[in-house]
VEXLO-887032 format. One record per residue (C-alpha): residue in three letters; x, y, z. Coordinates in Angstrom, 3 decimals, padded with zeros to 6 digits, m for minus. Each point is the difference from the previous one (the first is absolute). Example, Ala and Ser with C-alpha at 12.3 -4.5 7.8 and 13.67 -1.06 7.14 Angstrom:
// residues 2
("ALA",(012.300,m004.500,007.800));
("SER",(001.370,003.440,m000.660));
//
This chain:
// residues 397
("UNK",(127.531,091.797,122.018));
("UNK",(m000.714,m000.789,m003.857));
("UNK",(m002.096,003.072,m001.738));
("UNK",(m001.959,m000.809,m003.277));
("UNK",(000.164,003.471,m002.145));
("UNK",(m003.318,001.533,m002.746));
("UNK",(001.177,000.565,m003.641));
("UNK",(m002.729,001.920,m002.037));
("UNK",(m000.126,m001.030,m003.711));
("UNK",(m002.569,001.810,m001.671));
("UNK",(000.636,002.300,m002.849));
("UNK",(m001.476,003.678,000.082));
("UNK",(m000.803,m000.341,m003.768));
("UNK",(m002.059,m003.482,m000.094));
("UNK",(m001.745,001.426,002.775));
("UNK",(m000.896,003.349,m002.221));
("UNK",(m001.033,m001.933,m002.450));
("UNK",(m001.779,m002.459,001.981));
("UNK",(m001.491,003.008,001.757));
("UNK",(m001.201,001.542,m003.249));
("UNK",(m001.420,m002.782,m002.001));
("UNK",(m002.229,m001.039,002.907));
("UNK",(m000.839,003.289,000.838));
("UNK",(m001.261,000.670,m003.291));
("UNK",(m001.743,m003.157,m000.154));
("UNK",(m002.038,001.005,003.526));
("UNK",(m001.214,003.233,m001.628));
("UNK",(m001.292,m001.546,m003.275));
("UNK",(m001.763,m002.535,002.153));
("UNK",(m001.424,002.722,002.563));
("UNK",(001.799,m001.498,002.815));
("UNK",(m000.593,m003.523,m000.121));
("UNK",(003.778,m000.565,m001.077));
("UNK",(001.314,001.148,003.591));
("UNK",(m000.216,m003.461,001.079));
("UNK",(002.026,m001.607,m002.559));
("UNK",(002.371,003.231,000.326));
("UNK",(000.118,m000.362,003.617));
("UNK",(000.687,m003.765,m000.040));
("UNK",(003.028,000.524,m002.660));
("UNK",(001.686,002.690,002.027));
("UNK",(000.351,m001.545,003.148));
("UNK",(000.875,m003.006,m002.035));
("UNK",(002.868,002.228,m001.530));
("UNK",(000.640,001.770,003.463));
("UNK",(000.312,m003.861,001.729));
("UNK",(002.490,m001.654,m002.495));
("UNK",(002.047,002.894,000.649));
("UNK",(000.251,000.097,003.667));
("UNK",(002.844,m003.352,000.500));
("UNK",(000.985,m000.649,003.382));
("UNK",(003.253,m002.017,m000.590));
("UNK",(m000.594,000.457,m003.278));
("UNK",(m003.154,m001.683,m000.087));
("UNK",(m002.933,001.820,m000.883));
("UNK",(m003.370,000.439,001.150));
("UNK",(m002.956,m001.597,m001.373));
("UNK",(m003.890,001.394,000.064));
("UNK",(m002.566,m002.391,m001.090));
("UNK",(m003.101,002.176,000.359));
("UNK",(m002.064,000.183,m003.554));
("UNK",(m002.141,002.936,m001.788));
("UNK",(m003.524,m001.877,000.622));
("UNK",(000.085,m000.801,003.594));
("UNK",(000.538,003.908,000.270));
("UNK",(m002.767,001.114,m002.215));
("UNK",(m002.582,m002.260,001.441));
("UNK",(001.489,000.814,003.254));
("UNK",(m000.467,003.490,m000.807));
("UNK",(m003.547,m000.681,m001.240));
("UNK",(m000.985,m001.378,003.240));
("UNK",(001.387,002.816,001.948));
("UNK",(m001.857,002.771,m002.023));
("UNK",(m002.990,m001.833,000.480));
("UNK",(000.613,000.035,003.163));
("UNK",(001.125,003.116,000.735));
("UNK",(m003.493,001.408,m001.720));
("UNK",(m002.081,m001.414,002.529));
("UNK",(001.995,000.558,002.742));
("UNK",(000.011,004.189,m000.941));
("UNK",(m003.820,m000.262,m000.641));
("UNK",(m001.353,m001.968,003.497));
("UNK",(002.464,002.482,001.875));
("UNK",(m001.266,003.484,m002.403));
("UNK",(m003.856,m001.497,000.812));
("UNK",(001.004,m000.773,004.283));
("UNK",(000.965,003.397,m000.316));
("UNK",(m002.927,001.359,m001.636));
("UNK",(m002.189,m001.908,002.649));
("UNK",(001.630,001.267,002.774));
("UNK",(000.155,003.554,m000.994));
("UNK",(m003.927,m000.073,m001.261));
("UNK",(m001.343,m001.655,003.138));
("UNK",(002.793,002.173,002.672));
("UNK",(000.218,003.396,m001.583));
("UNK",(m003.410,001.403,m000.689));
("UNK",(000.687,m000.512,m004.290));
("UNK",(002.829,002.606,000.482));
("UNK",(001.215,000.137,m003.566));
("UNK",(003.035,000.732,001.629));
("UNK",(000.505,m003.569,002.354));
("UNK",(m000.664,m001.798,m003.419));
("UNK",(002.872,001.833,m001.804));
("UNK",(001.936,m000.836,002.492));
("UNK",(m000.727,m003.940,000.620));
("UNK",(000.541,m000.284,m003.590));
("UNK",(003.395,002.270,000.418));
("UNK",(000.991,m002.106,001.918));
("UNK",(000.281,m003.477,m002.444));
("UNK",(003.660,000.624,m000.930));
("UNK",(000.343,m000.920,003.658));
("UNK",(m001.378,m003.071,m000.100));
("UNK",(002.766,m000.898,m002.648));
("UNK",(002.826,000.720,002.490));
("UNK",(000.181,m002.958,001.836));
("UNK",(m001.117,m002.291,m003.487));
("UNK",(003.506,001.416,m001.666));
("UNK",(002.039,m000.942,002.761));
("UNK",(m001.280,m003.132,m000.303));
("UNK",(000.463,m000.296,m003.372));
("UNK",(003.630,000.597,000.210));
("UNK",(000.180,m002.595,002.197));
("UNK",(m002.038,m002.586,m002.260));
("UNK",(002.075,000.995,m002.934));
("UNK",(003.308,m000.307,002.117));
("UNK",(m001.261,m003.515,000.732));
("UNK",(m000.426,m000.701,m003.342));
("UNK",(003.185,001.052,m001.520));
("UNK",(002.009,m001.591,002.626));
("UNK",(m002.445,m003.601,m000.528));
("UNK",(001.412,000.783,m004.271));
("UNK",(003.273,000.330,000.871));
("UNK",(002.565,m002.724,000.475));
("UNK",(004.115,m000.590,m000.008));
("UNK",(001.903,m003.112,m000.070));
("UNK",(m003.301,m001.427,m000.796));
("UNK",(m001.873,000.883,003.449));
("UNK",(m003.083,002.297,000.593));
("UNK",(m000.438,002.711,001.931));
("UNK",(m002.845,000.262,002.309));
("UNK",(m001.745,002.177,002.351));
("UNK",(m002.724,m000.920,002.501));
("UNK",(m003.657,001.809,000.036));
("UNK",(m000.370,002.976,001.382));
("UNK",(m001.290,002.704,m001.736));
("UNK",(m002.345,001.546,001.833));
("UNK",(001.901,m000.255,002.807));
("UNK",(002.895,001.983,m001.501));
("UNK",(m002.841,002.533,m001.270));
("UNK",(m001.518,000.547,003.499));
("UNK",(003.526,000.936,001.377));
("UNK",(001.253,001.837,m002.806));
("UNK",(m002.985,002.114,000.759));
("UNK",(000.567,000.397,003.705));
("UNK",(003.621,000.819,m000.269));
("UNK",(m000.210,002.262,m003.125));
("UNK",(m002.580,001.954,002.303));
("UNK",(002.292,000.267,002.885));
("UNK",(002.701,000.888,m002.311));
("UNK",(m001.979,002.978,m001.351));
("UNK",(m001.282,001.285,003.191));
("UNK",(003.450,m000.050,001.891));
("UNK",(001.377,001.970,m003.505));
("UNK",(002.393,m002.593,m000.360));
("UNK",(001.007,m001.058,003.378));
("UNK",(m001.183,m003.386,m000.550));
("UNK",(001.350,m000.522,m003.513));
("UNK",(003.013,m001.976,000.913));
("UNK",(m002.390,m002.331,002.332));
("UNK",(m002.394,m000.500,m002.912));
("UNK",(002.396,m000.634,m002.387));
("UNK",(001.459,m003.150,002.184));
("UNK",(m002.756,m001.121,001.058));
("UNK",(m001.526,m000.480,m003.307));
("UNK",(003.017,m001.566,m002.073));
("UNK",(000.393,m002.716,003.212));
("UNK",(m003.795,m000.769,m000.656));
("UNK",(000.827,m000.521,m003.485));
("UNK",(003.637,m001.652,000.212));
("UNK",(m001.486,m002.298,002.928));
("UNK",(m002.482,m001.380,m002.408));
("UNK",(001.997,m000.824,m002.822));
("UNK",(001.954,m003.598,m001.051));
("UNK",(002.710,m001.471,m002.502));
("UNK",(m001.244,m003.464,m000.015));
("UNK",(m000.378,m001.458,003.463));
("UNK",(001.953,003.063,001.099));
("UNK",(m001.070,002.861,001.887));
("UNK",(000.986,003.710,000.162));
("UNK",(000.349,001.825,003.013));
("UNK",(000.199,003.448,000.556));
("UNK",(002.372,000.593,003.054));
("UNK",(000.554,003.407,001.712));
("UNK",(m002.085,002.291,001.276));
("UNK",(m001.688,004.077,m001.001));
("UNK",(002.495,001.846,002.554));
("UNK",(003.055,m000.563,m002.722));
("UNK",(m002.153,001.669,m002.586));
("UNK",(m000.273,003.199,001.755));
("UNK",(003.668,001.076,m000.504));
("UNK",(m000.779,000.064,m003.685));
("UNK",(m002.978,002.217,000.250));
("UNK",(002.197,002.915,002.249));
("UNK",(000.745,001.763,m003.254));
("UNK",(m003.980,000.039,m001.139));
("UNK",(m001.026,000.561,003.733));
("UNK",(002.551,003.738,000.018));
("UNK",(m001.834,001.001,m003.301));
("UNK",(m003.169,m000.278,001.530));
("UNK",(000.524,001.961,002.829));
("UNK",(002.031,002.731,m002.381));
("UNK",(m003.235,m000.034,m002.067));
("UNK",(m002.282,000.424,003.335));
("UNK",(002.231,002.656,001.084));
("UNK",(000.288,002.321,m003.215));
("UNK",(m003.940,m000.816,m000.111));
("UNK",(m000.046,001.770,003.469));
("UNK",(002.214,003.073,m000.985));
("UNK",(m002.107,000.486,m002.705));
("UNK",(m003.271,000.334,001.824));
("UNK",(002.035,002.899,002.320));
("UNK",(001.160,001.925,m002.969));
("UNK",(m001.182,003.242,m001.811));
("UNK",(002.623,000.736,m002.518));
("UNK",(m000.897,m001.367,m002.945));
("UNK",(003.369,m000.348,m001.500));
("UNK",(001.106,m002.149,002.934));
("UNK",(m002.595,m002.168,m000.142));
("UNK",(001.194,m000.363,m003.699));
("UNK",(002.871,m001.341,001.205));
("UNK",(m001.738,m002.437,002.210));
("UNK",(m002.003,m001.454,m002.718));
("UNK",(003.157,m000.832,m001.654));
("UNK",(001.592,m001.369,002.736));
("UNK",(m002.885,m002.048,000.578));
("UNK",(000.568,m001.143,m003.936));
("UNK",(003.129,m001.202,000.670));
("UNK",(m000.475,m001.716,003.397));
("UNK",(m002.859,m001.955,m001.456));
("UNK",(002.179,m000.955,m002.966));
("UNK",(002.350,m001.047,002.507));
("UNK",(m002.381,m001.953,002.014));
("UNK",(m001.462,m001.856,m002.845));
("UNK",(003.969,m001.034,m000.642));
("UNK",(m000.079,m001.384,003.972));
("UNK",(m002.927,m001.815,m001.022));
("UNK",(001.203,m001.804,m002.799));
("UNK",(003.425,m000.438,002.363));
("UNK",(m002.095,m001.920,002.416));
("UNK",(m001.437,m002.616,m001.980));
("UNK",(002.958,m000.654,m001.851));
("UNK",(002.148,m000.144,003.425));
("UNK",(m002.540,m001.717,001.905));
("UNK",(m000.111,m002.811,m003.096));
("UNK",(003.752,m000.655,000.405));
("UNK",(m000.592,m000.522,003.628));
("UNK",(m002.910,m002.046,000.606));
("UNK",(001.491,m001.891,m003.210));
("UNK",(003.066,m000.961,002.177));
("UNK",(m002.109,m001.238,002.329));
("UNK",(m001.919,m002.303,m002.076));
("UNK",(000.247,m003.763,001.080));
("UNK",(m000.848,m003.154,m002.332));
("UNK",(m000.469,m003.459,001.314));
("UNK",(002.724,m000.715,002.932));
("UNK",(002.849,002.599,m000.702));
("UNK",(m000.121,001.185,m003.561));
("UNK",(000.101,004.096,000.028));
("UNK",(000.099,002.672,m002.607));
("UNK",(001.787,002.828,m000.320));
("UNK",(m001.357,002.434,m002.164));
("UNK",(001.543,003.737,m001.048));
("UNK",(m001.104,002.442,m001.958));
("UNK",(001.108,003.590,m000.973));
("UNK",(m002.360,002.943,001.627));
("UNK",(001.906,002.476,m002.732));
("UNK",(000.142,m002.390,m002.604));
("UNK",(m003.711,m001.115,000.014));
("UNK",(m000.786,004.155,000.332));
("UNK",(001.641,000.160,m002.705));
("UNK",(m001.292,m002.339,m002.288));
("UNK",(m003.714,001.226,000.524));
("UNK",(000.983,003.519,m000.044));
("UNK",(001.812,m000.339,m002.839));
("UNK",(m002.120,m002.527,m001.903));
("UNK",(m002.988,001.534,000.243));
("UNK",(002.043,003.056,m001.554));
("UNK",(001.146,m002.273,m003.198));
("UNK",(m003.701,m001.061,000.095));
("UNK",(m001.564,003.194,m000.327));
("UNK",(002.433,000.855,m002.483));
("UNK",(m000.293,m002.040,m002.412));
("UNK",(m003.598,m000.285,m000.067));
("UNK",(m000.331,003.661,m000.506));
("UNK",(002.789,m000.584,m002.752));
("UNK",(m001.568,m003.096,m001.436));
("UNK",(m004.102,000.746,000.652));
("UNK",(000.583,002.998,m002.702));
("UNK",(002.274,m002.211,m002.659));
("UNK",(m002.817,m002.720,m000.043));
("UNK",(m002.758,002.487,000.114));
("UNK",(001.929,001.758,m003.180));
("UNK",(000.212,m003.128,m001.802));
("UNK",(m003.645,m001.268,000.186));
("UNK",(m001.158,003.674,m001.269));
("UNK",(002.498,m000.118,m002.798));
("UNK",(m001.440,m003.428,m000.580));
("UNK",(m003.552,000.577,m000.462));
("UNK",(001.280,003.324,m002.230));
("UNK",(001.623,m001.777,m002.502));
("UNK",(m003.051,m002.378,m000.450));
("UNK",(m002.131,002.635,m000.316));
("UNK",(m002.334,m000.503,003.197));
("UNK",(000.842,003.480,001.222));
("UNK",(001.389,003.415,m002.151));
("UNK",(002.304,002.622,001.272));
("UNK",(m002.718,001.873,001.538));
("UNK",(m001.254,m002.678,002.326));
("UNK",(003.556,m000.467,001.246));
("UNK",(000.200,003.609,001.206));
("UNK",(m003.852,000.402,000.963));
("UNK",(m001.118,m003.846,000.302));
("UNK",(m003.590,m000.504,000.140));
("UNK",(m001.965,m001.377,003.450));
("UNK",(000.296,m003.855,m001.445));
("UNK",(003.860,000.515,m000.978));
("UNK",(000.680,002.122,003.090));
("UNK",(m001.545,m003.059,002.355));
("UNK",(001.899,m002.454,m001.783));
("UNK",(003.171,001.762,000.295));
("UNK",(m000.871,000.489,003.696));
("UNK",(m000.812,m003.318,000.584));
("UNK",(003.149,m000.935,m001.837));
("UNK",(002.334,002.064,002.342));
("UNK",(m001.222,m001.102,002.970));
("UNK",(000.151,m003.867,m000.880));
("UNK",(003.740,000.502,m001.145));
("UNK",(000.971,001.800,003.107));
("UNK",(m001.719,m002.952,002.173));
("UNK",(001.911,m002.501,m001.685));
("UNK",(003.227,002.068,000.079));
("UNK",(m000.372,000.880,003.651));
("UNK",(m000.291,m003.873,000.972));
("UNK",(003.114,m000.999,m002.070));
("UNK",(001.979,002.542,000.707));
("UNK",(m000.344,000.013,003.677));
("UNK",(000.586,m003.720,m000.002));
("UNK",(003.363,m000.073,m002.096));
("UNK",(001.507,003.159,002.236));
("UNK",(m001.734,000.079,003.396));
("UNK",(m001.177,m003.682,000.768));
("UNK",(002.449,m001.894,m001.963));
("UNK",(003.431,001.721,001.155));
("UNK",(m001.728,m000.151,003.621));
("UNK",(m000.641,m003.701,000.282));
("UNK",(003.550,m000.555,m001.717));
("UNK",(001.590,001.954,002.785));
("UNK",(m002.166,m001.515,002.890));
("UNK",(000.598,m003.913,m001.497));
("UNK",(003.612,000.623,m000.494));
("UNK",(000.361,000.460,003.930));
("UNK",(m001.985,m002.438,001.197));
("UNK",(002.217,m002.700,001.696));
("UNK",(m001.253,m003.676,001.832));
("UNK",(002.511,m001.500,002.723));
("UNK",(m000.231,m002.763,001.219));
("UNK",(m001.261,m001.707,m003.195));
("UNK",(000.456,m003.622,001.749));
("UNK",(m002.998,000.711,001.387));
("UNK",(m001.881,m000.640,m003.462));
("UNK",(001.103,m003.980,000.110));
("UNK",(m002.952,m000.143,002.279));
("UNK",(m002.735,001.816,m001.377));
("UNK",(m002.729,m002.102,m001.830));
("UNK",(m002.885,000.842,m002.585));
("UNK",(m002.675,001.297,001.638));
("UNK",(m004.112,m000.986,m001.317));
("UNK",(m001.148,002.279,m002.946));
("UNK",(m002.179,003.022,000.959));
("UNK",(m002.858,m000.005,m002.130));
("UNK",(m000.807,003.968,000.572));
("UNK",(m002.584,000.664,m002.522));
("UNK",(m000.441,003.537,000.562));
("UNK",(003.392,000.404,m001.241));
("UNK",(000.610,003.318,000.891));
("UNK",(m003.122,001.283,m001.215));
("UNK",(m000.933,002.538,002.140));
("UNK",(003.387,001.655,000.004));
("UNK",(m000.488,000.242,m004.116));
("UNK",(m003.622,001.472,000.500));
("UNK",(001.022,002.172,002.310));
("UNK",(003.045,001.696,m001.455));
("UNK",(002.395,m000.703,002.736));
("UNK",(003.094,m001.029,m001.494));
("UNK",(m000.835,m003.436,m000.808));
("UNK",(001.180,000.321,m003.379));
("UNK",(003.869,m000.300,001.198));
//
């Protein structure tokens, strides 16, 4: 059986620069930039990911997602206002004009959002996949948003009322949905296996729980209050633990349903990365992050005073006691050099060394299979991910 291996070519420092120039550039133009930055780093991110040494190619561009994005806050304005005024009707004409009914059917708008961002997710999925192509085929995935939205709902539910119990199921059924609806060409994934090989991975989490539930019960029996000290810290450290069994899960589950992962007639993936290393990285990362912004936020800050001092905009005085107007602008200042900072710094040590490691174990066997695979029709997708940029829900990467 032949195996095609991932090399990862990208350099961490044109990505910080890359990362800085255009995150600059989206401040300066309040935002409007994010496109064009978006579009160049998974640009950067593709040409670095080469199965057999051949990389990745993403053909999306910065208008279709700004008009895109246009569309979907359009939209999403009307969609918030018709549900706030159903609300409004229903609570005037059932509830007496209860002030209280109408704080509540207005309340309740963010929930009306839930099942738009889960399908927004999906849409921008789509879209990505539709921009992305190797050895000069598209990717593809077939409509289906909403249905992916009502289910995510349903399952998410079930997960949160059985505490858990149904996390492995939901997490199964939810990447087949997705998996079963994608395509390389004329190809089609499939998803094979089934929820009950999940639920070995979750034992860890599932032990926590119960620990948790159980100190939670001693408490509630207890007097002393130095032993209930001690339960509060034990309950620190079991929910550390359990957030750790958490990000186990996902990262275990991944590397199985990833094995199971079928293209076309016989071409599978293998796929494994490190639970410790990836903790790691983000613990780590976000560490160096935090570091050197608050190392680098003051230097900058320093610099800019000492500027406007030596062309005499502001005297000794105002840099000790600055006035409301310099005090604002310093503010404002800080807090636009700590955005930018955050957003390159996280991306050179938490997102960068993470895809790296992921990439570098991703295999293909079988890669015969690709002989047969043809171009599939382009996908048009106008809303180009739109609603997952509007929304904030991680559309930008």
């Amino acid at each position: 059986m032949s195996t095609v291996k991932t090399d990862f070519g990208g350099d961490r420092g044109d990505l910080f620069a890359l990362m800085l120039r255009t995150s600059f550039l989206t401040v300066i133009t309040l935002g409007i930039y994010r496109f064009w930055r978006t579009t160049k780093l998974r640009r950067w991110y593709w040409s670095s990911i080469r199965p057999g040494g051949i990389p990745l190619e993403y053909t999306g561009t910065p208008q279709e997602k700004l008009m895109g994005f246009f569309v979907a806050v359009i939209v999403l304005a009307l969609y918030i206002s018709l549900f706030n005024l159903a609300g409004l009707f229903v609570a005037f004409n059932m509830a007496d004009n209860d002030i209280s009914y109408m704080t509540y059917a207005i309340g309740a708008a963010p929930l009306a959002l839930v099942p738009v961002i889960f399908a927004a997710r999906y849409r921008a999925r789509r879209y990505i996949l539709s921009r992305s192509t190797w050895l000069g085929i598209r990717f593809g995935m077939d409509p289906g948003a909403w249905g992916y939205a009502w289910r995510a709902c349903m399952y998410w539910l079930l997960a949160i009322v059985t505490l858990g119990l149904l996390w492995p199921l939901m997490t199964f059924q939810m990447e087949r949905y997705l998996t079963d609806r994608s395509y390389y060409g004329t190809a089609k994934f499939r998803q094979h296996g089934n929820p009950f090989m999940l639920y070995p991975l979750a034992i860890p989490f599932y032990v926590l729980g119960a620990a948790i539930v159980g100190v939670l019960v001693l408490i509630a029996g207890e007097t002393d209050e130095a032993t209930i000290g001690w339960y509060i810290i034990l309950i620190v450290v079991l929910s550390v633990l359990l957030v750790l069994s958490g990000f186990y899960f996902r990262i275990a589950s991944l590397r199985a349903m990833a094995g199971l992962k079928e293209l076309g007639d016989g071409m599978e993936f293998g796929i494994e990365p490190r639970t410790g290393k990836l903790l790691r990285i983000h613990i780590f990362g976000n560490l160096i992050s935090g570091f050197l912004i608050s190392f680098v936020s003051p230097v900058i800050l320093g610099l800019v005073v000492g500027f406007l001092y030596l062309i005499g905009r502001v005297d000794a005085g105002a840099i000790t006691n600055p006035p409301p107007n310099l005090a604002a602008f310093l503010g404002a200042l800080t807090w636009l050099t700590v955005f930018i900072l955050y957003g390159v710094f996280r991306q050179v040590f938490v997102t960068y060394p993470t895809v790296r490691h992921v990439a570098a174990t991703l295999e293909l066997e079988e890669p015969a299979v690709l002989q047969g695979i043809r171009q599939r029709d382009v996908d048009r997708n106008r809303e180009a991910g739109g609603f997952a940029e509007a929304l904030d829900v991680g559309a930008a990467f």
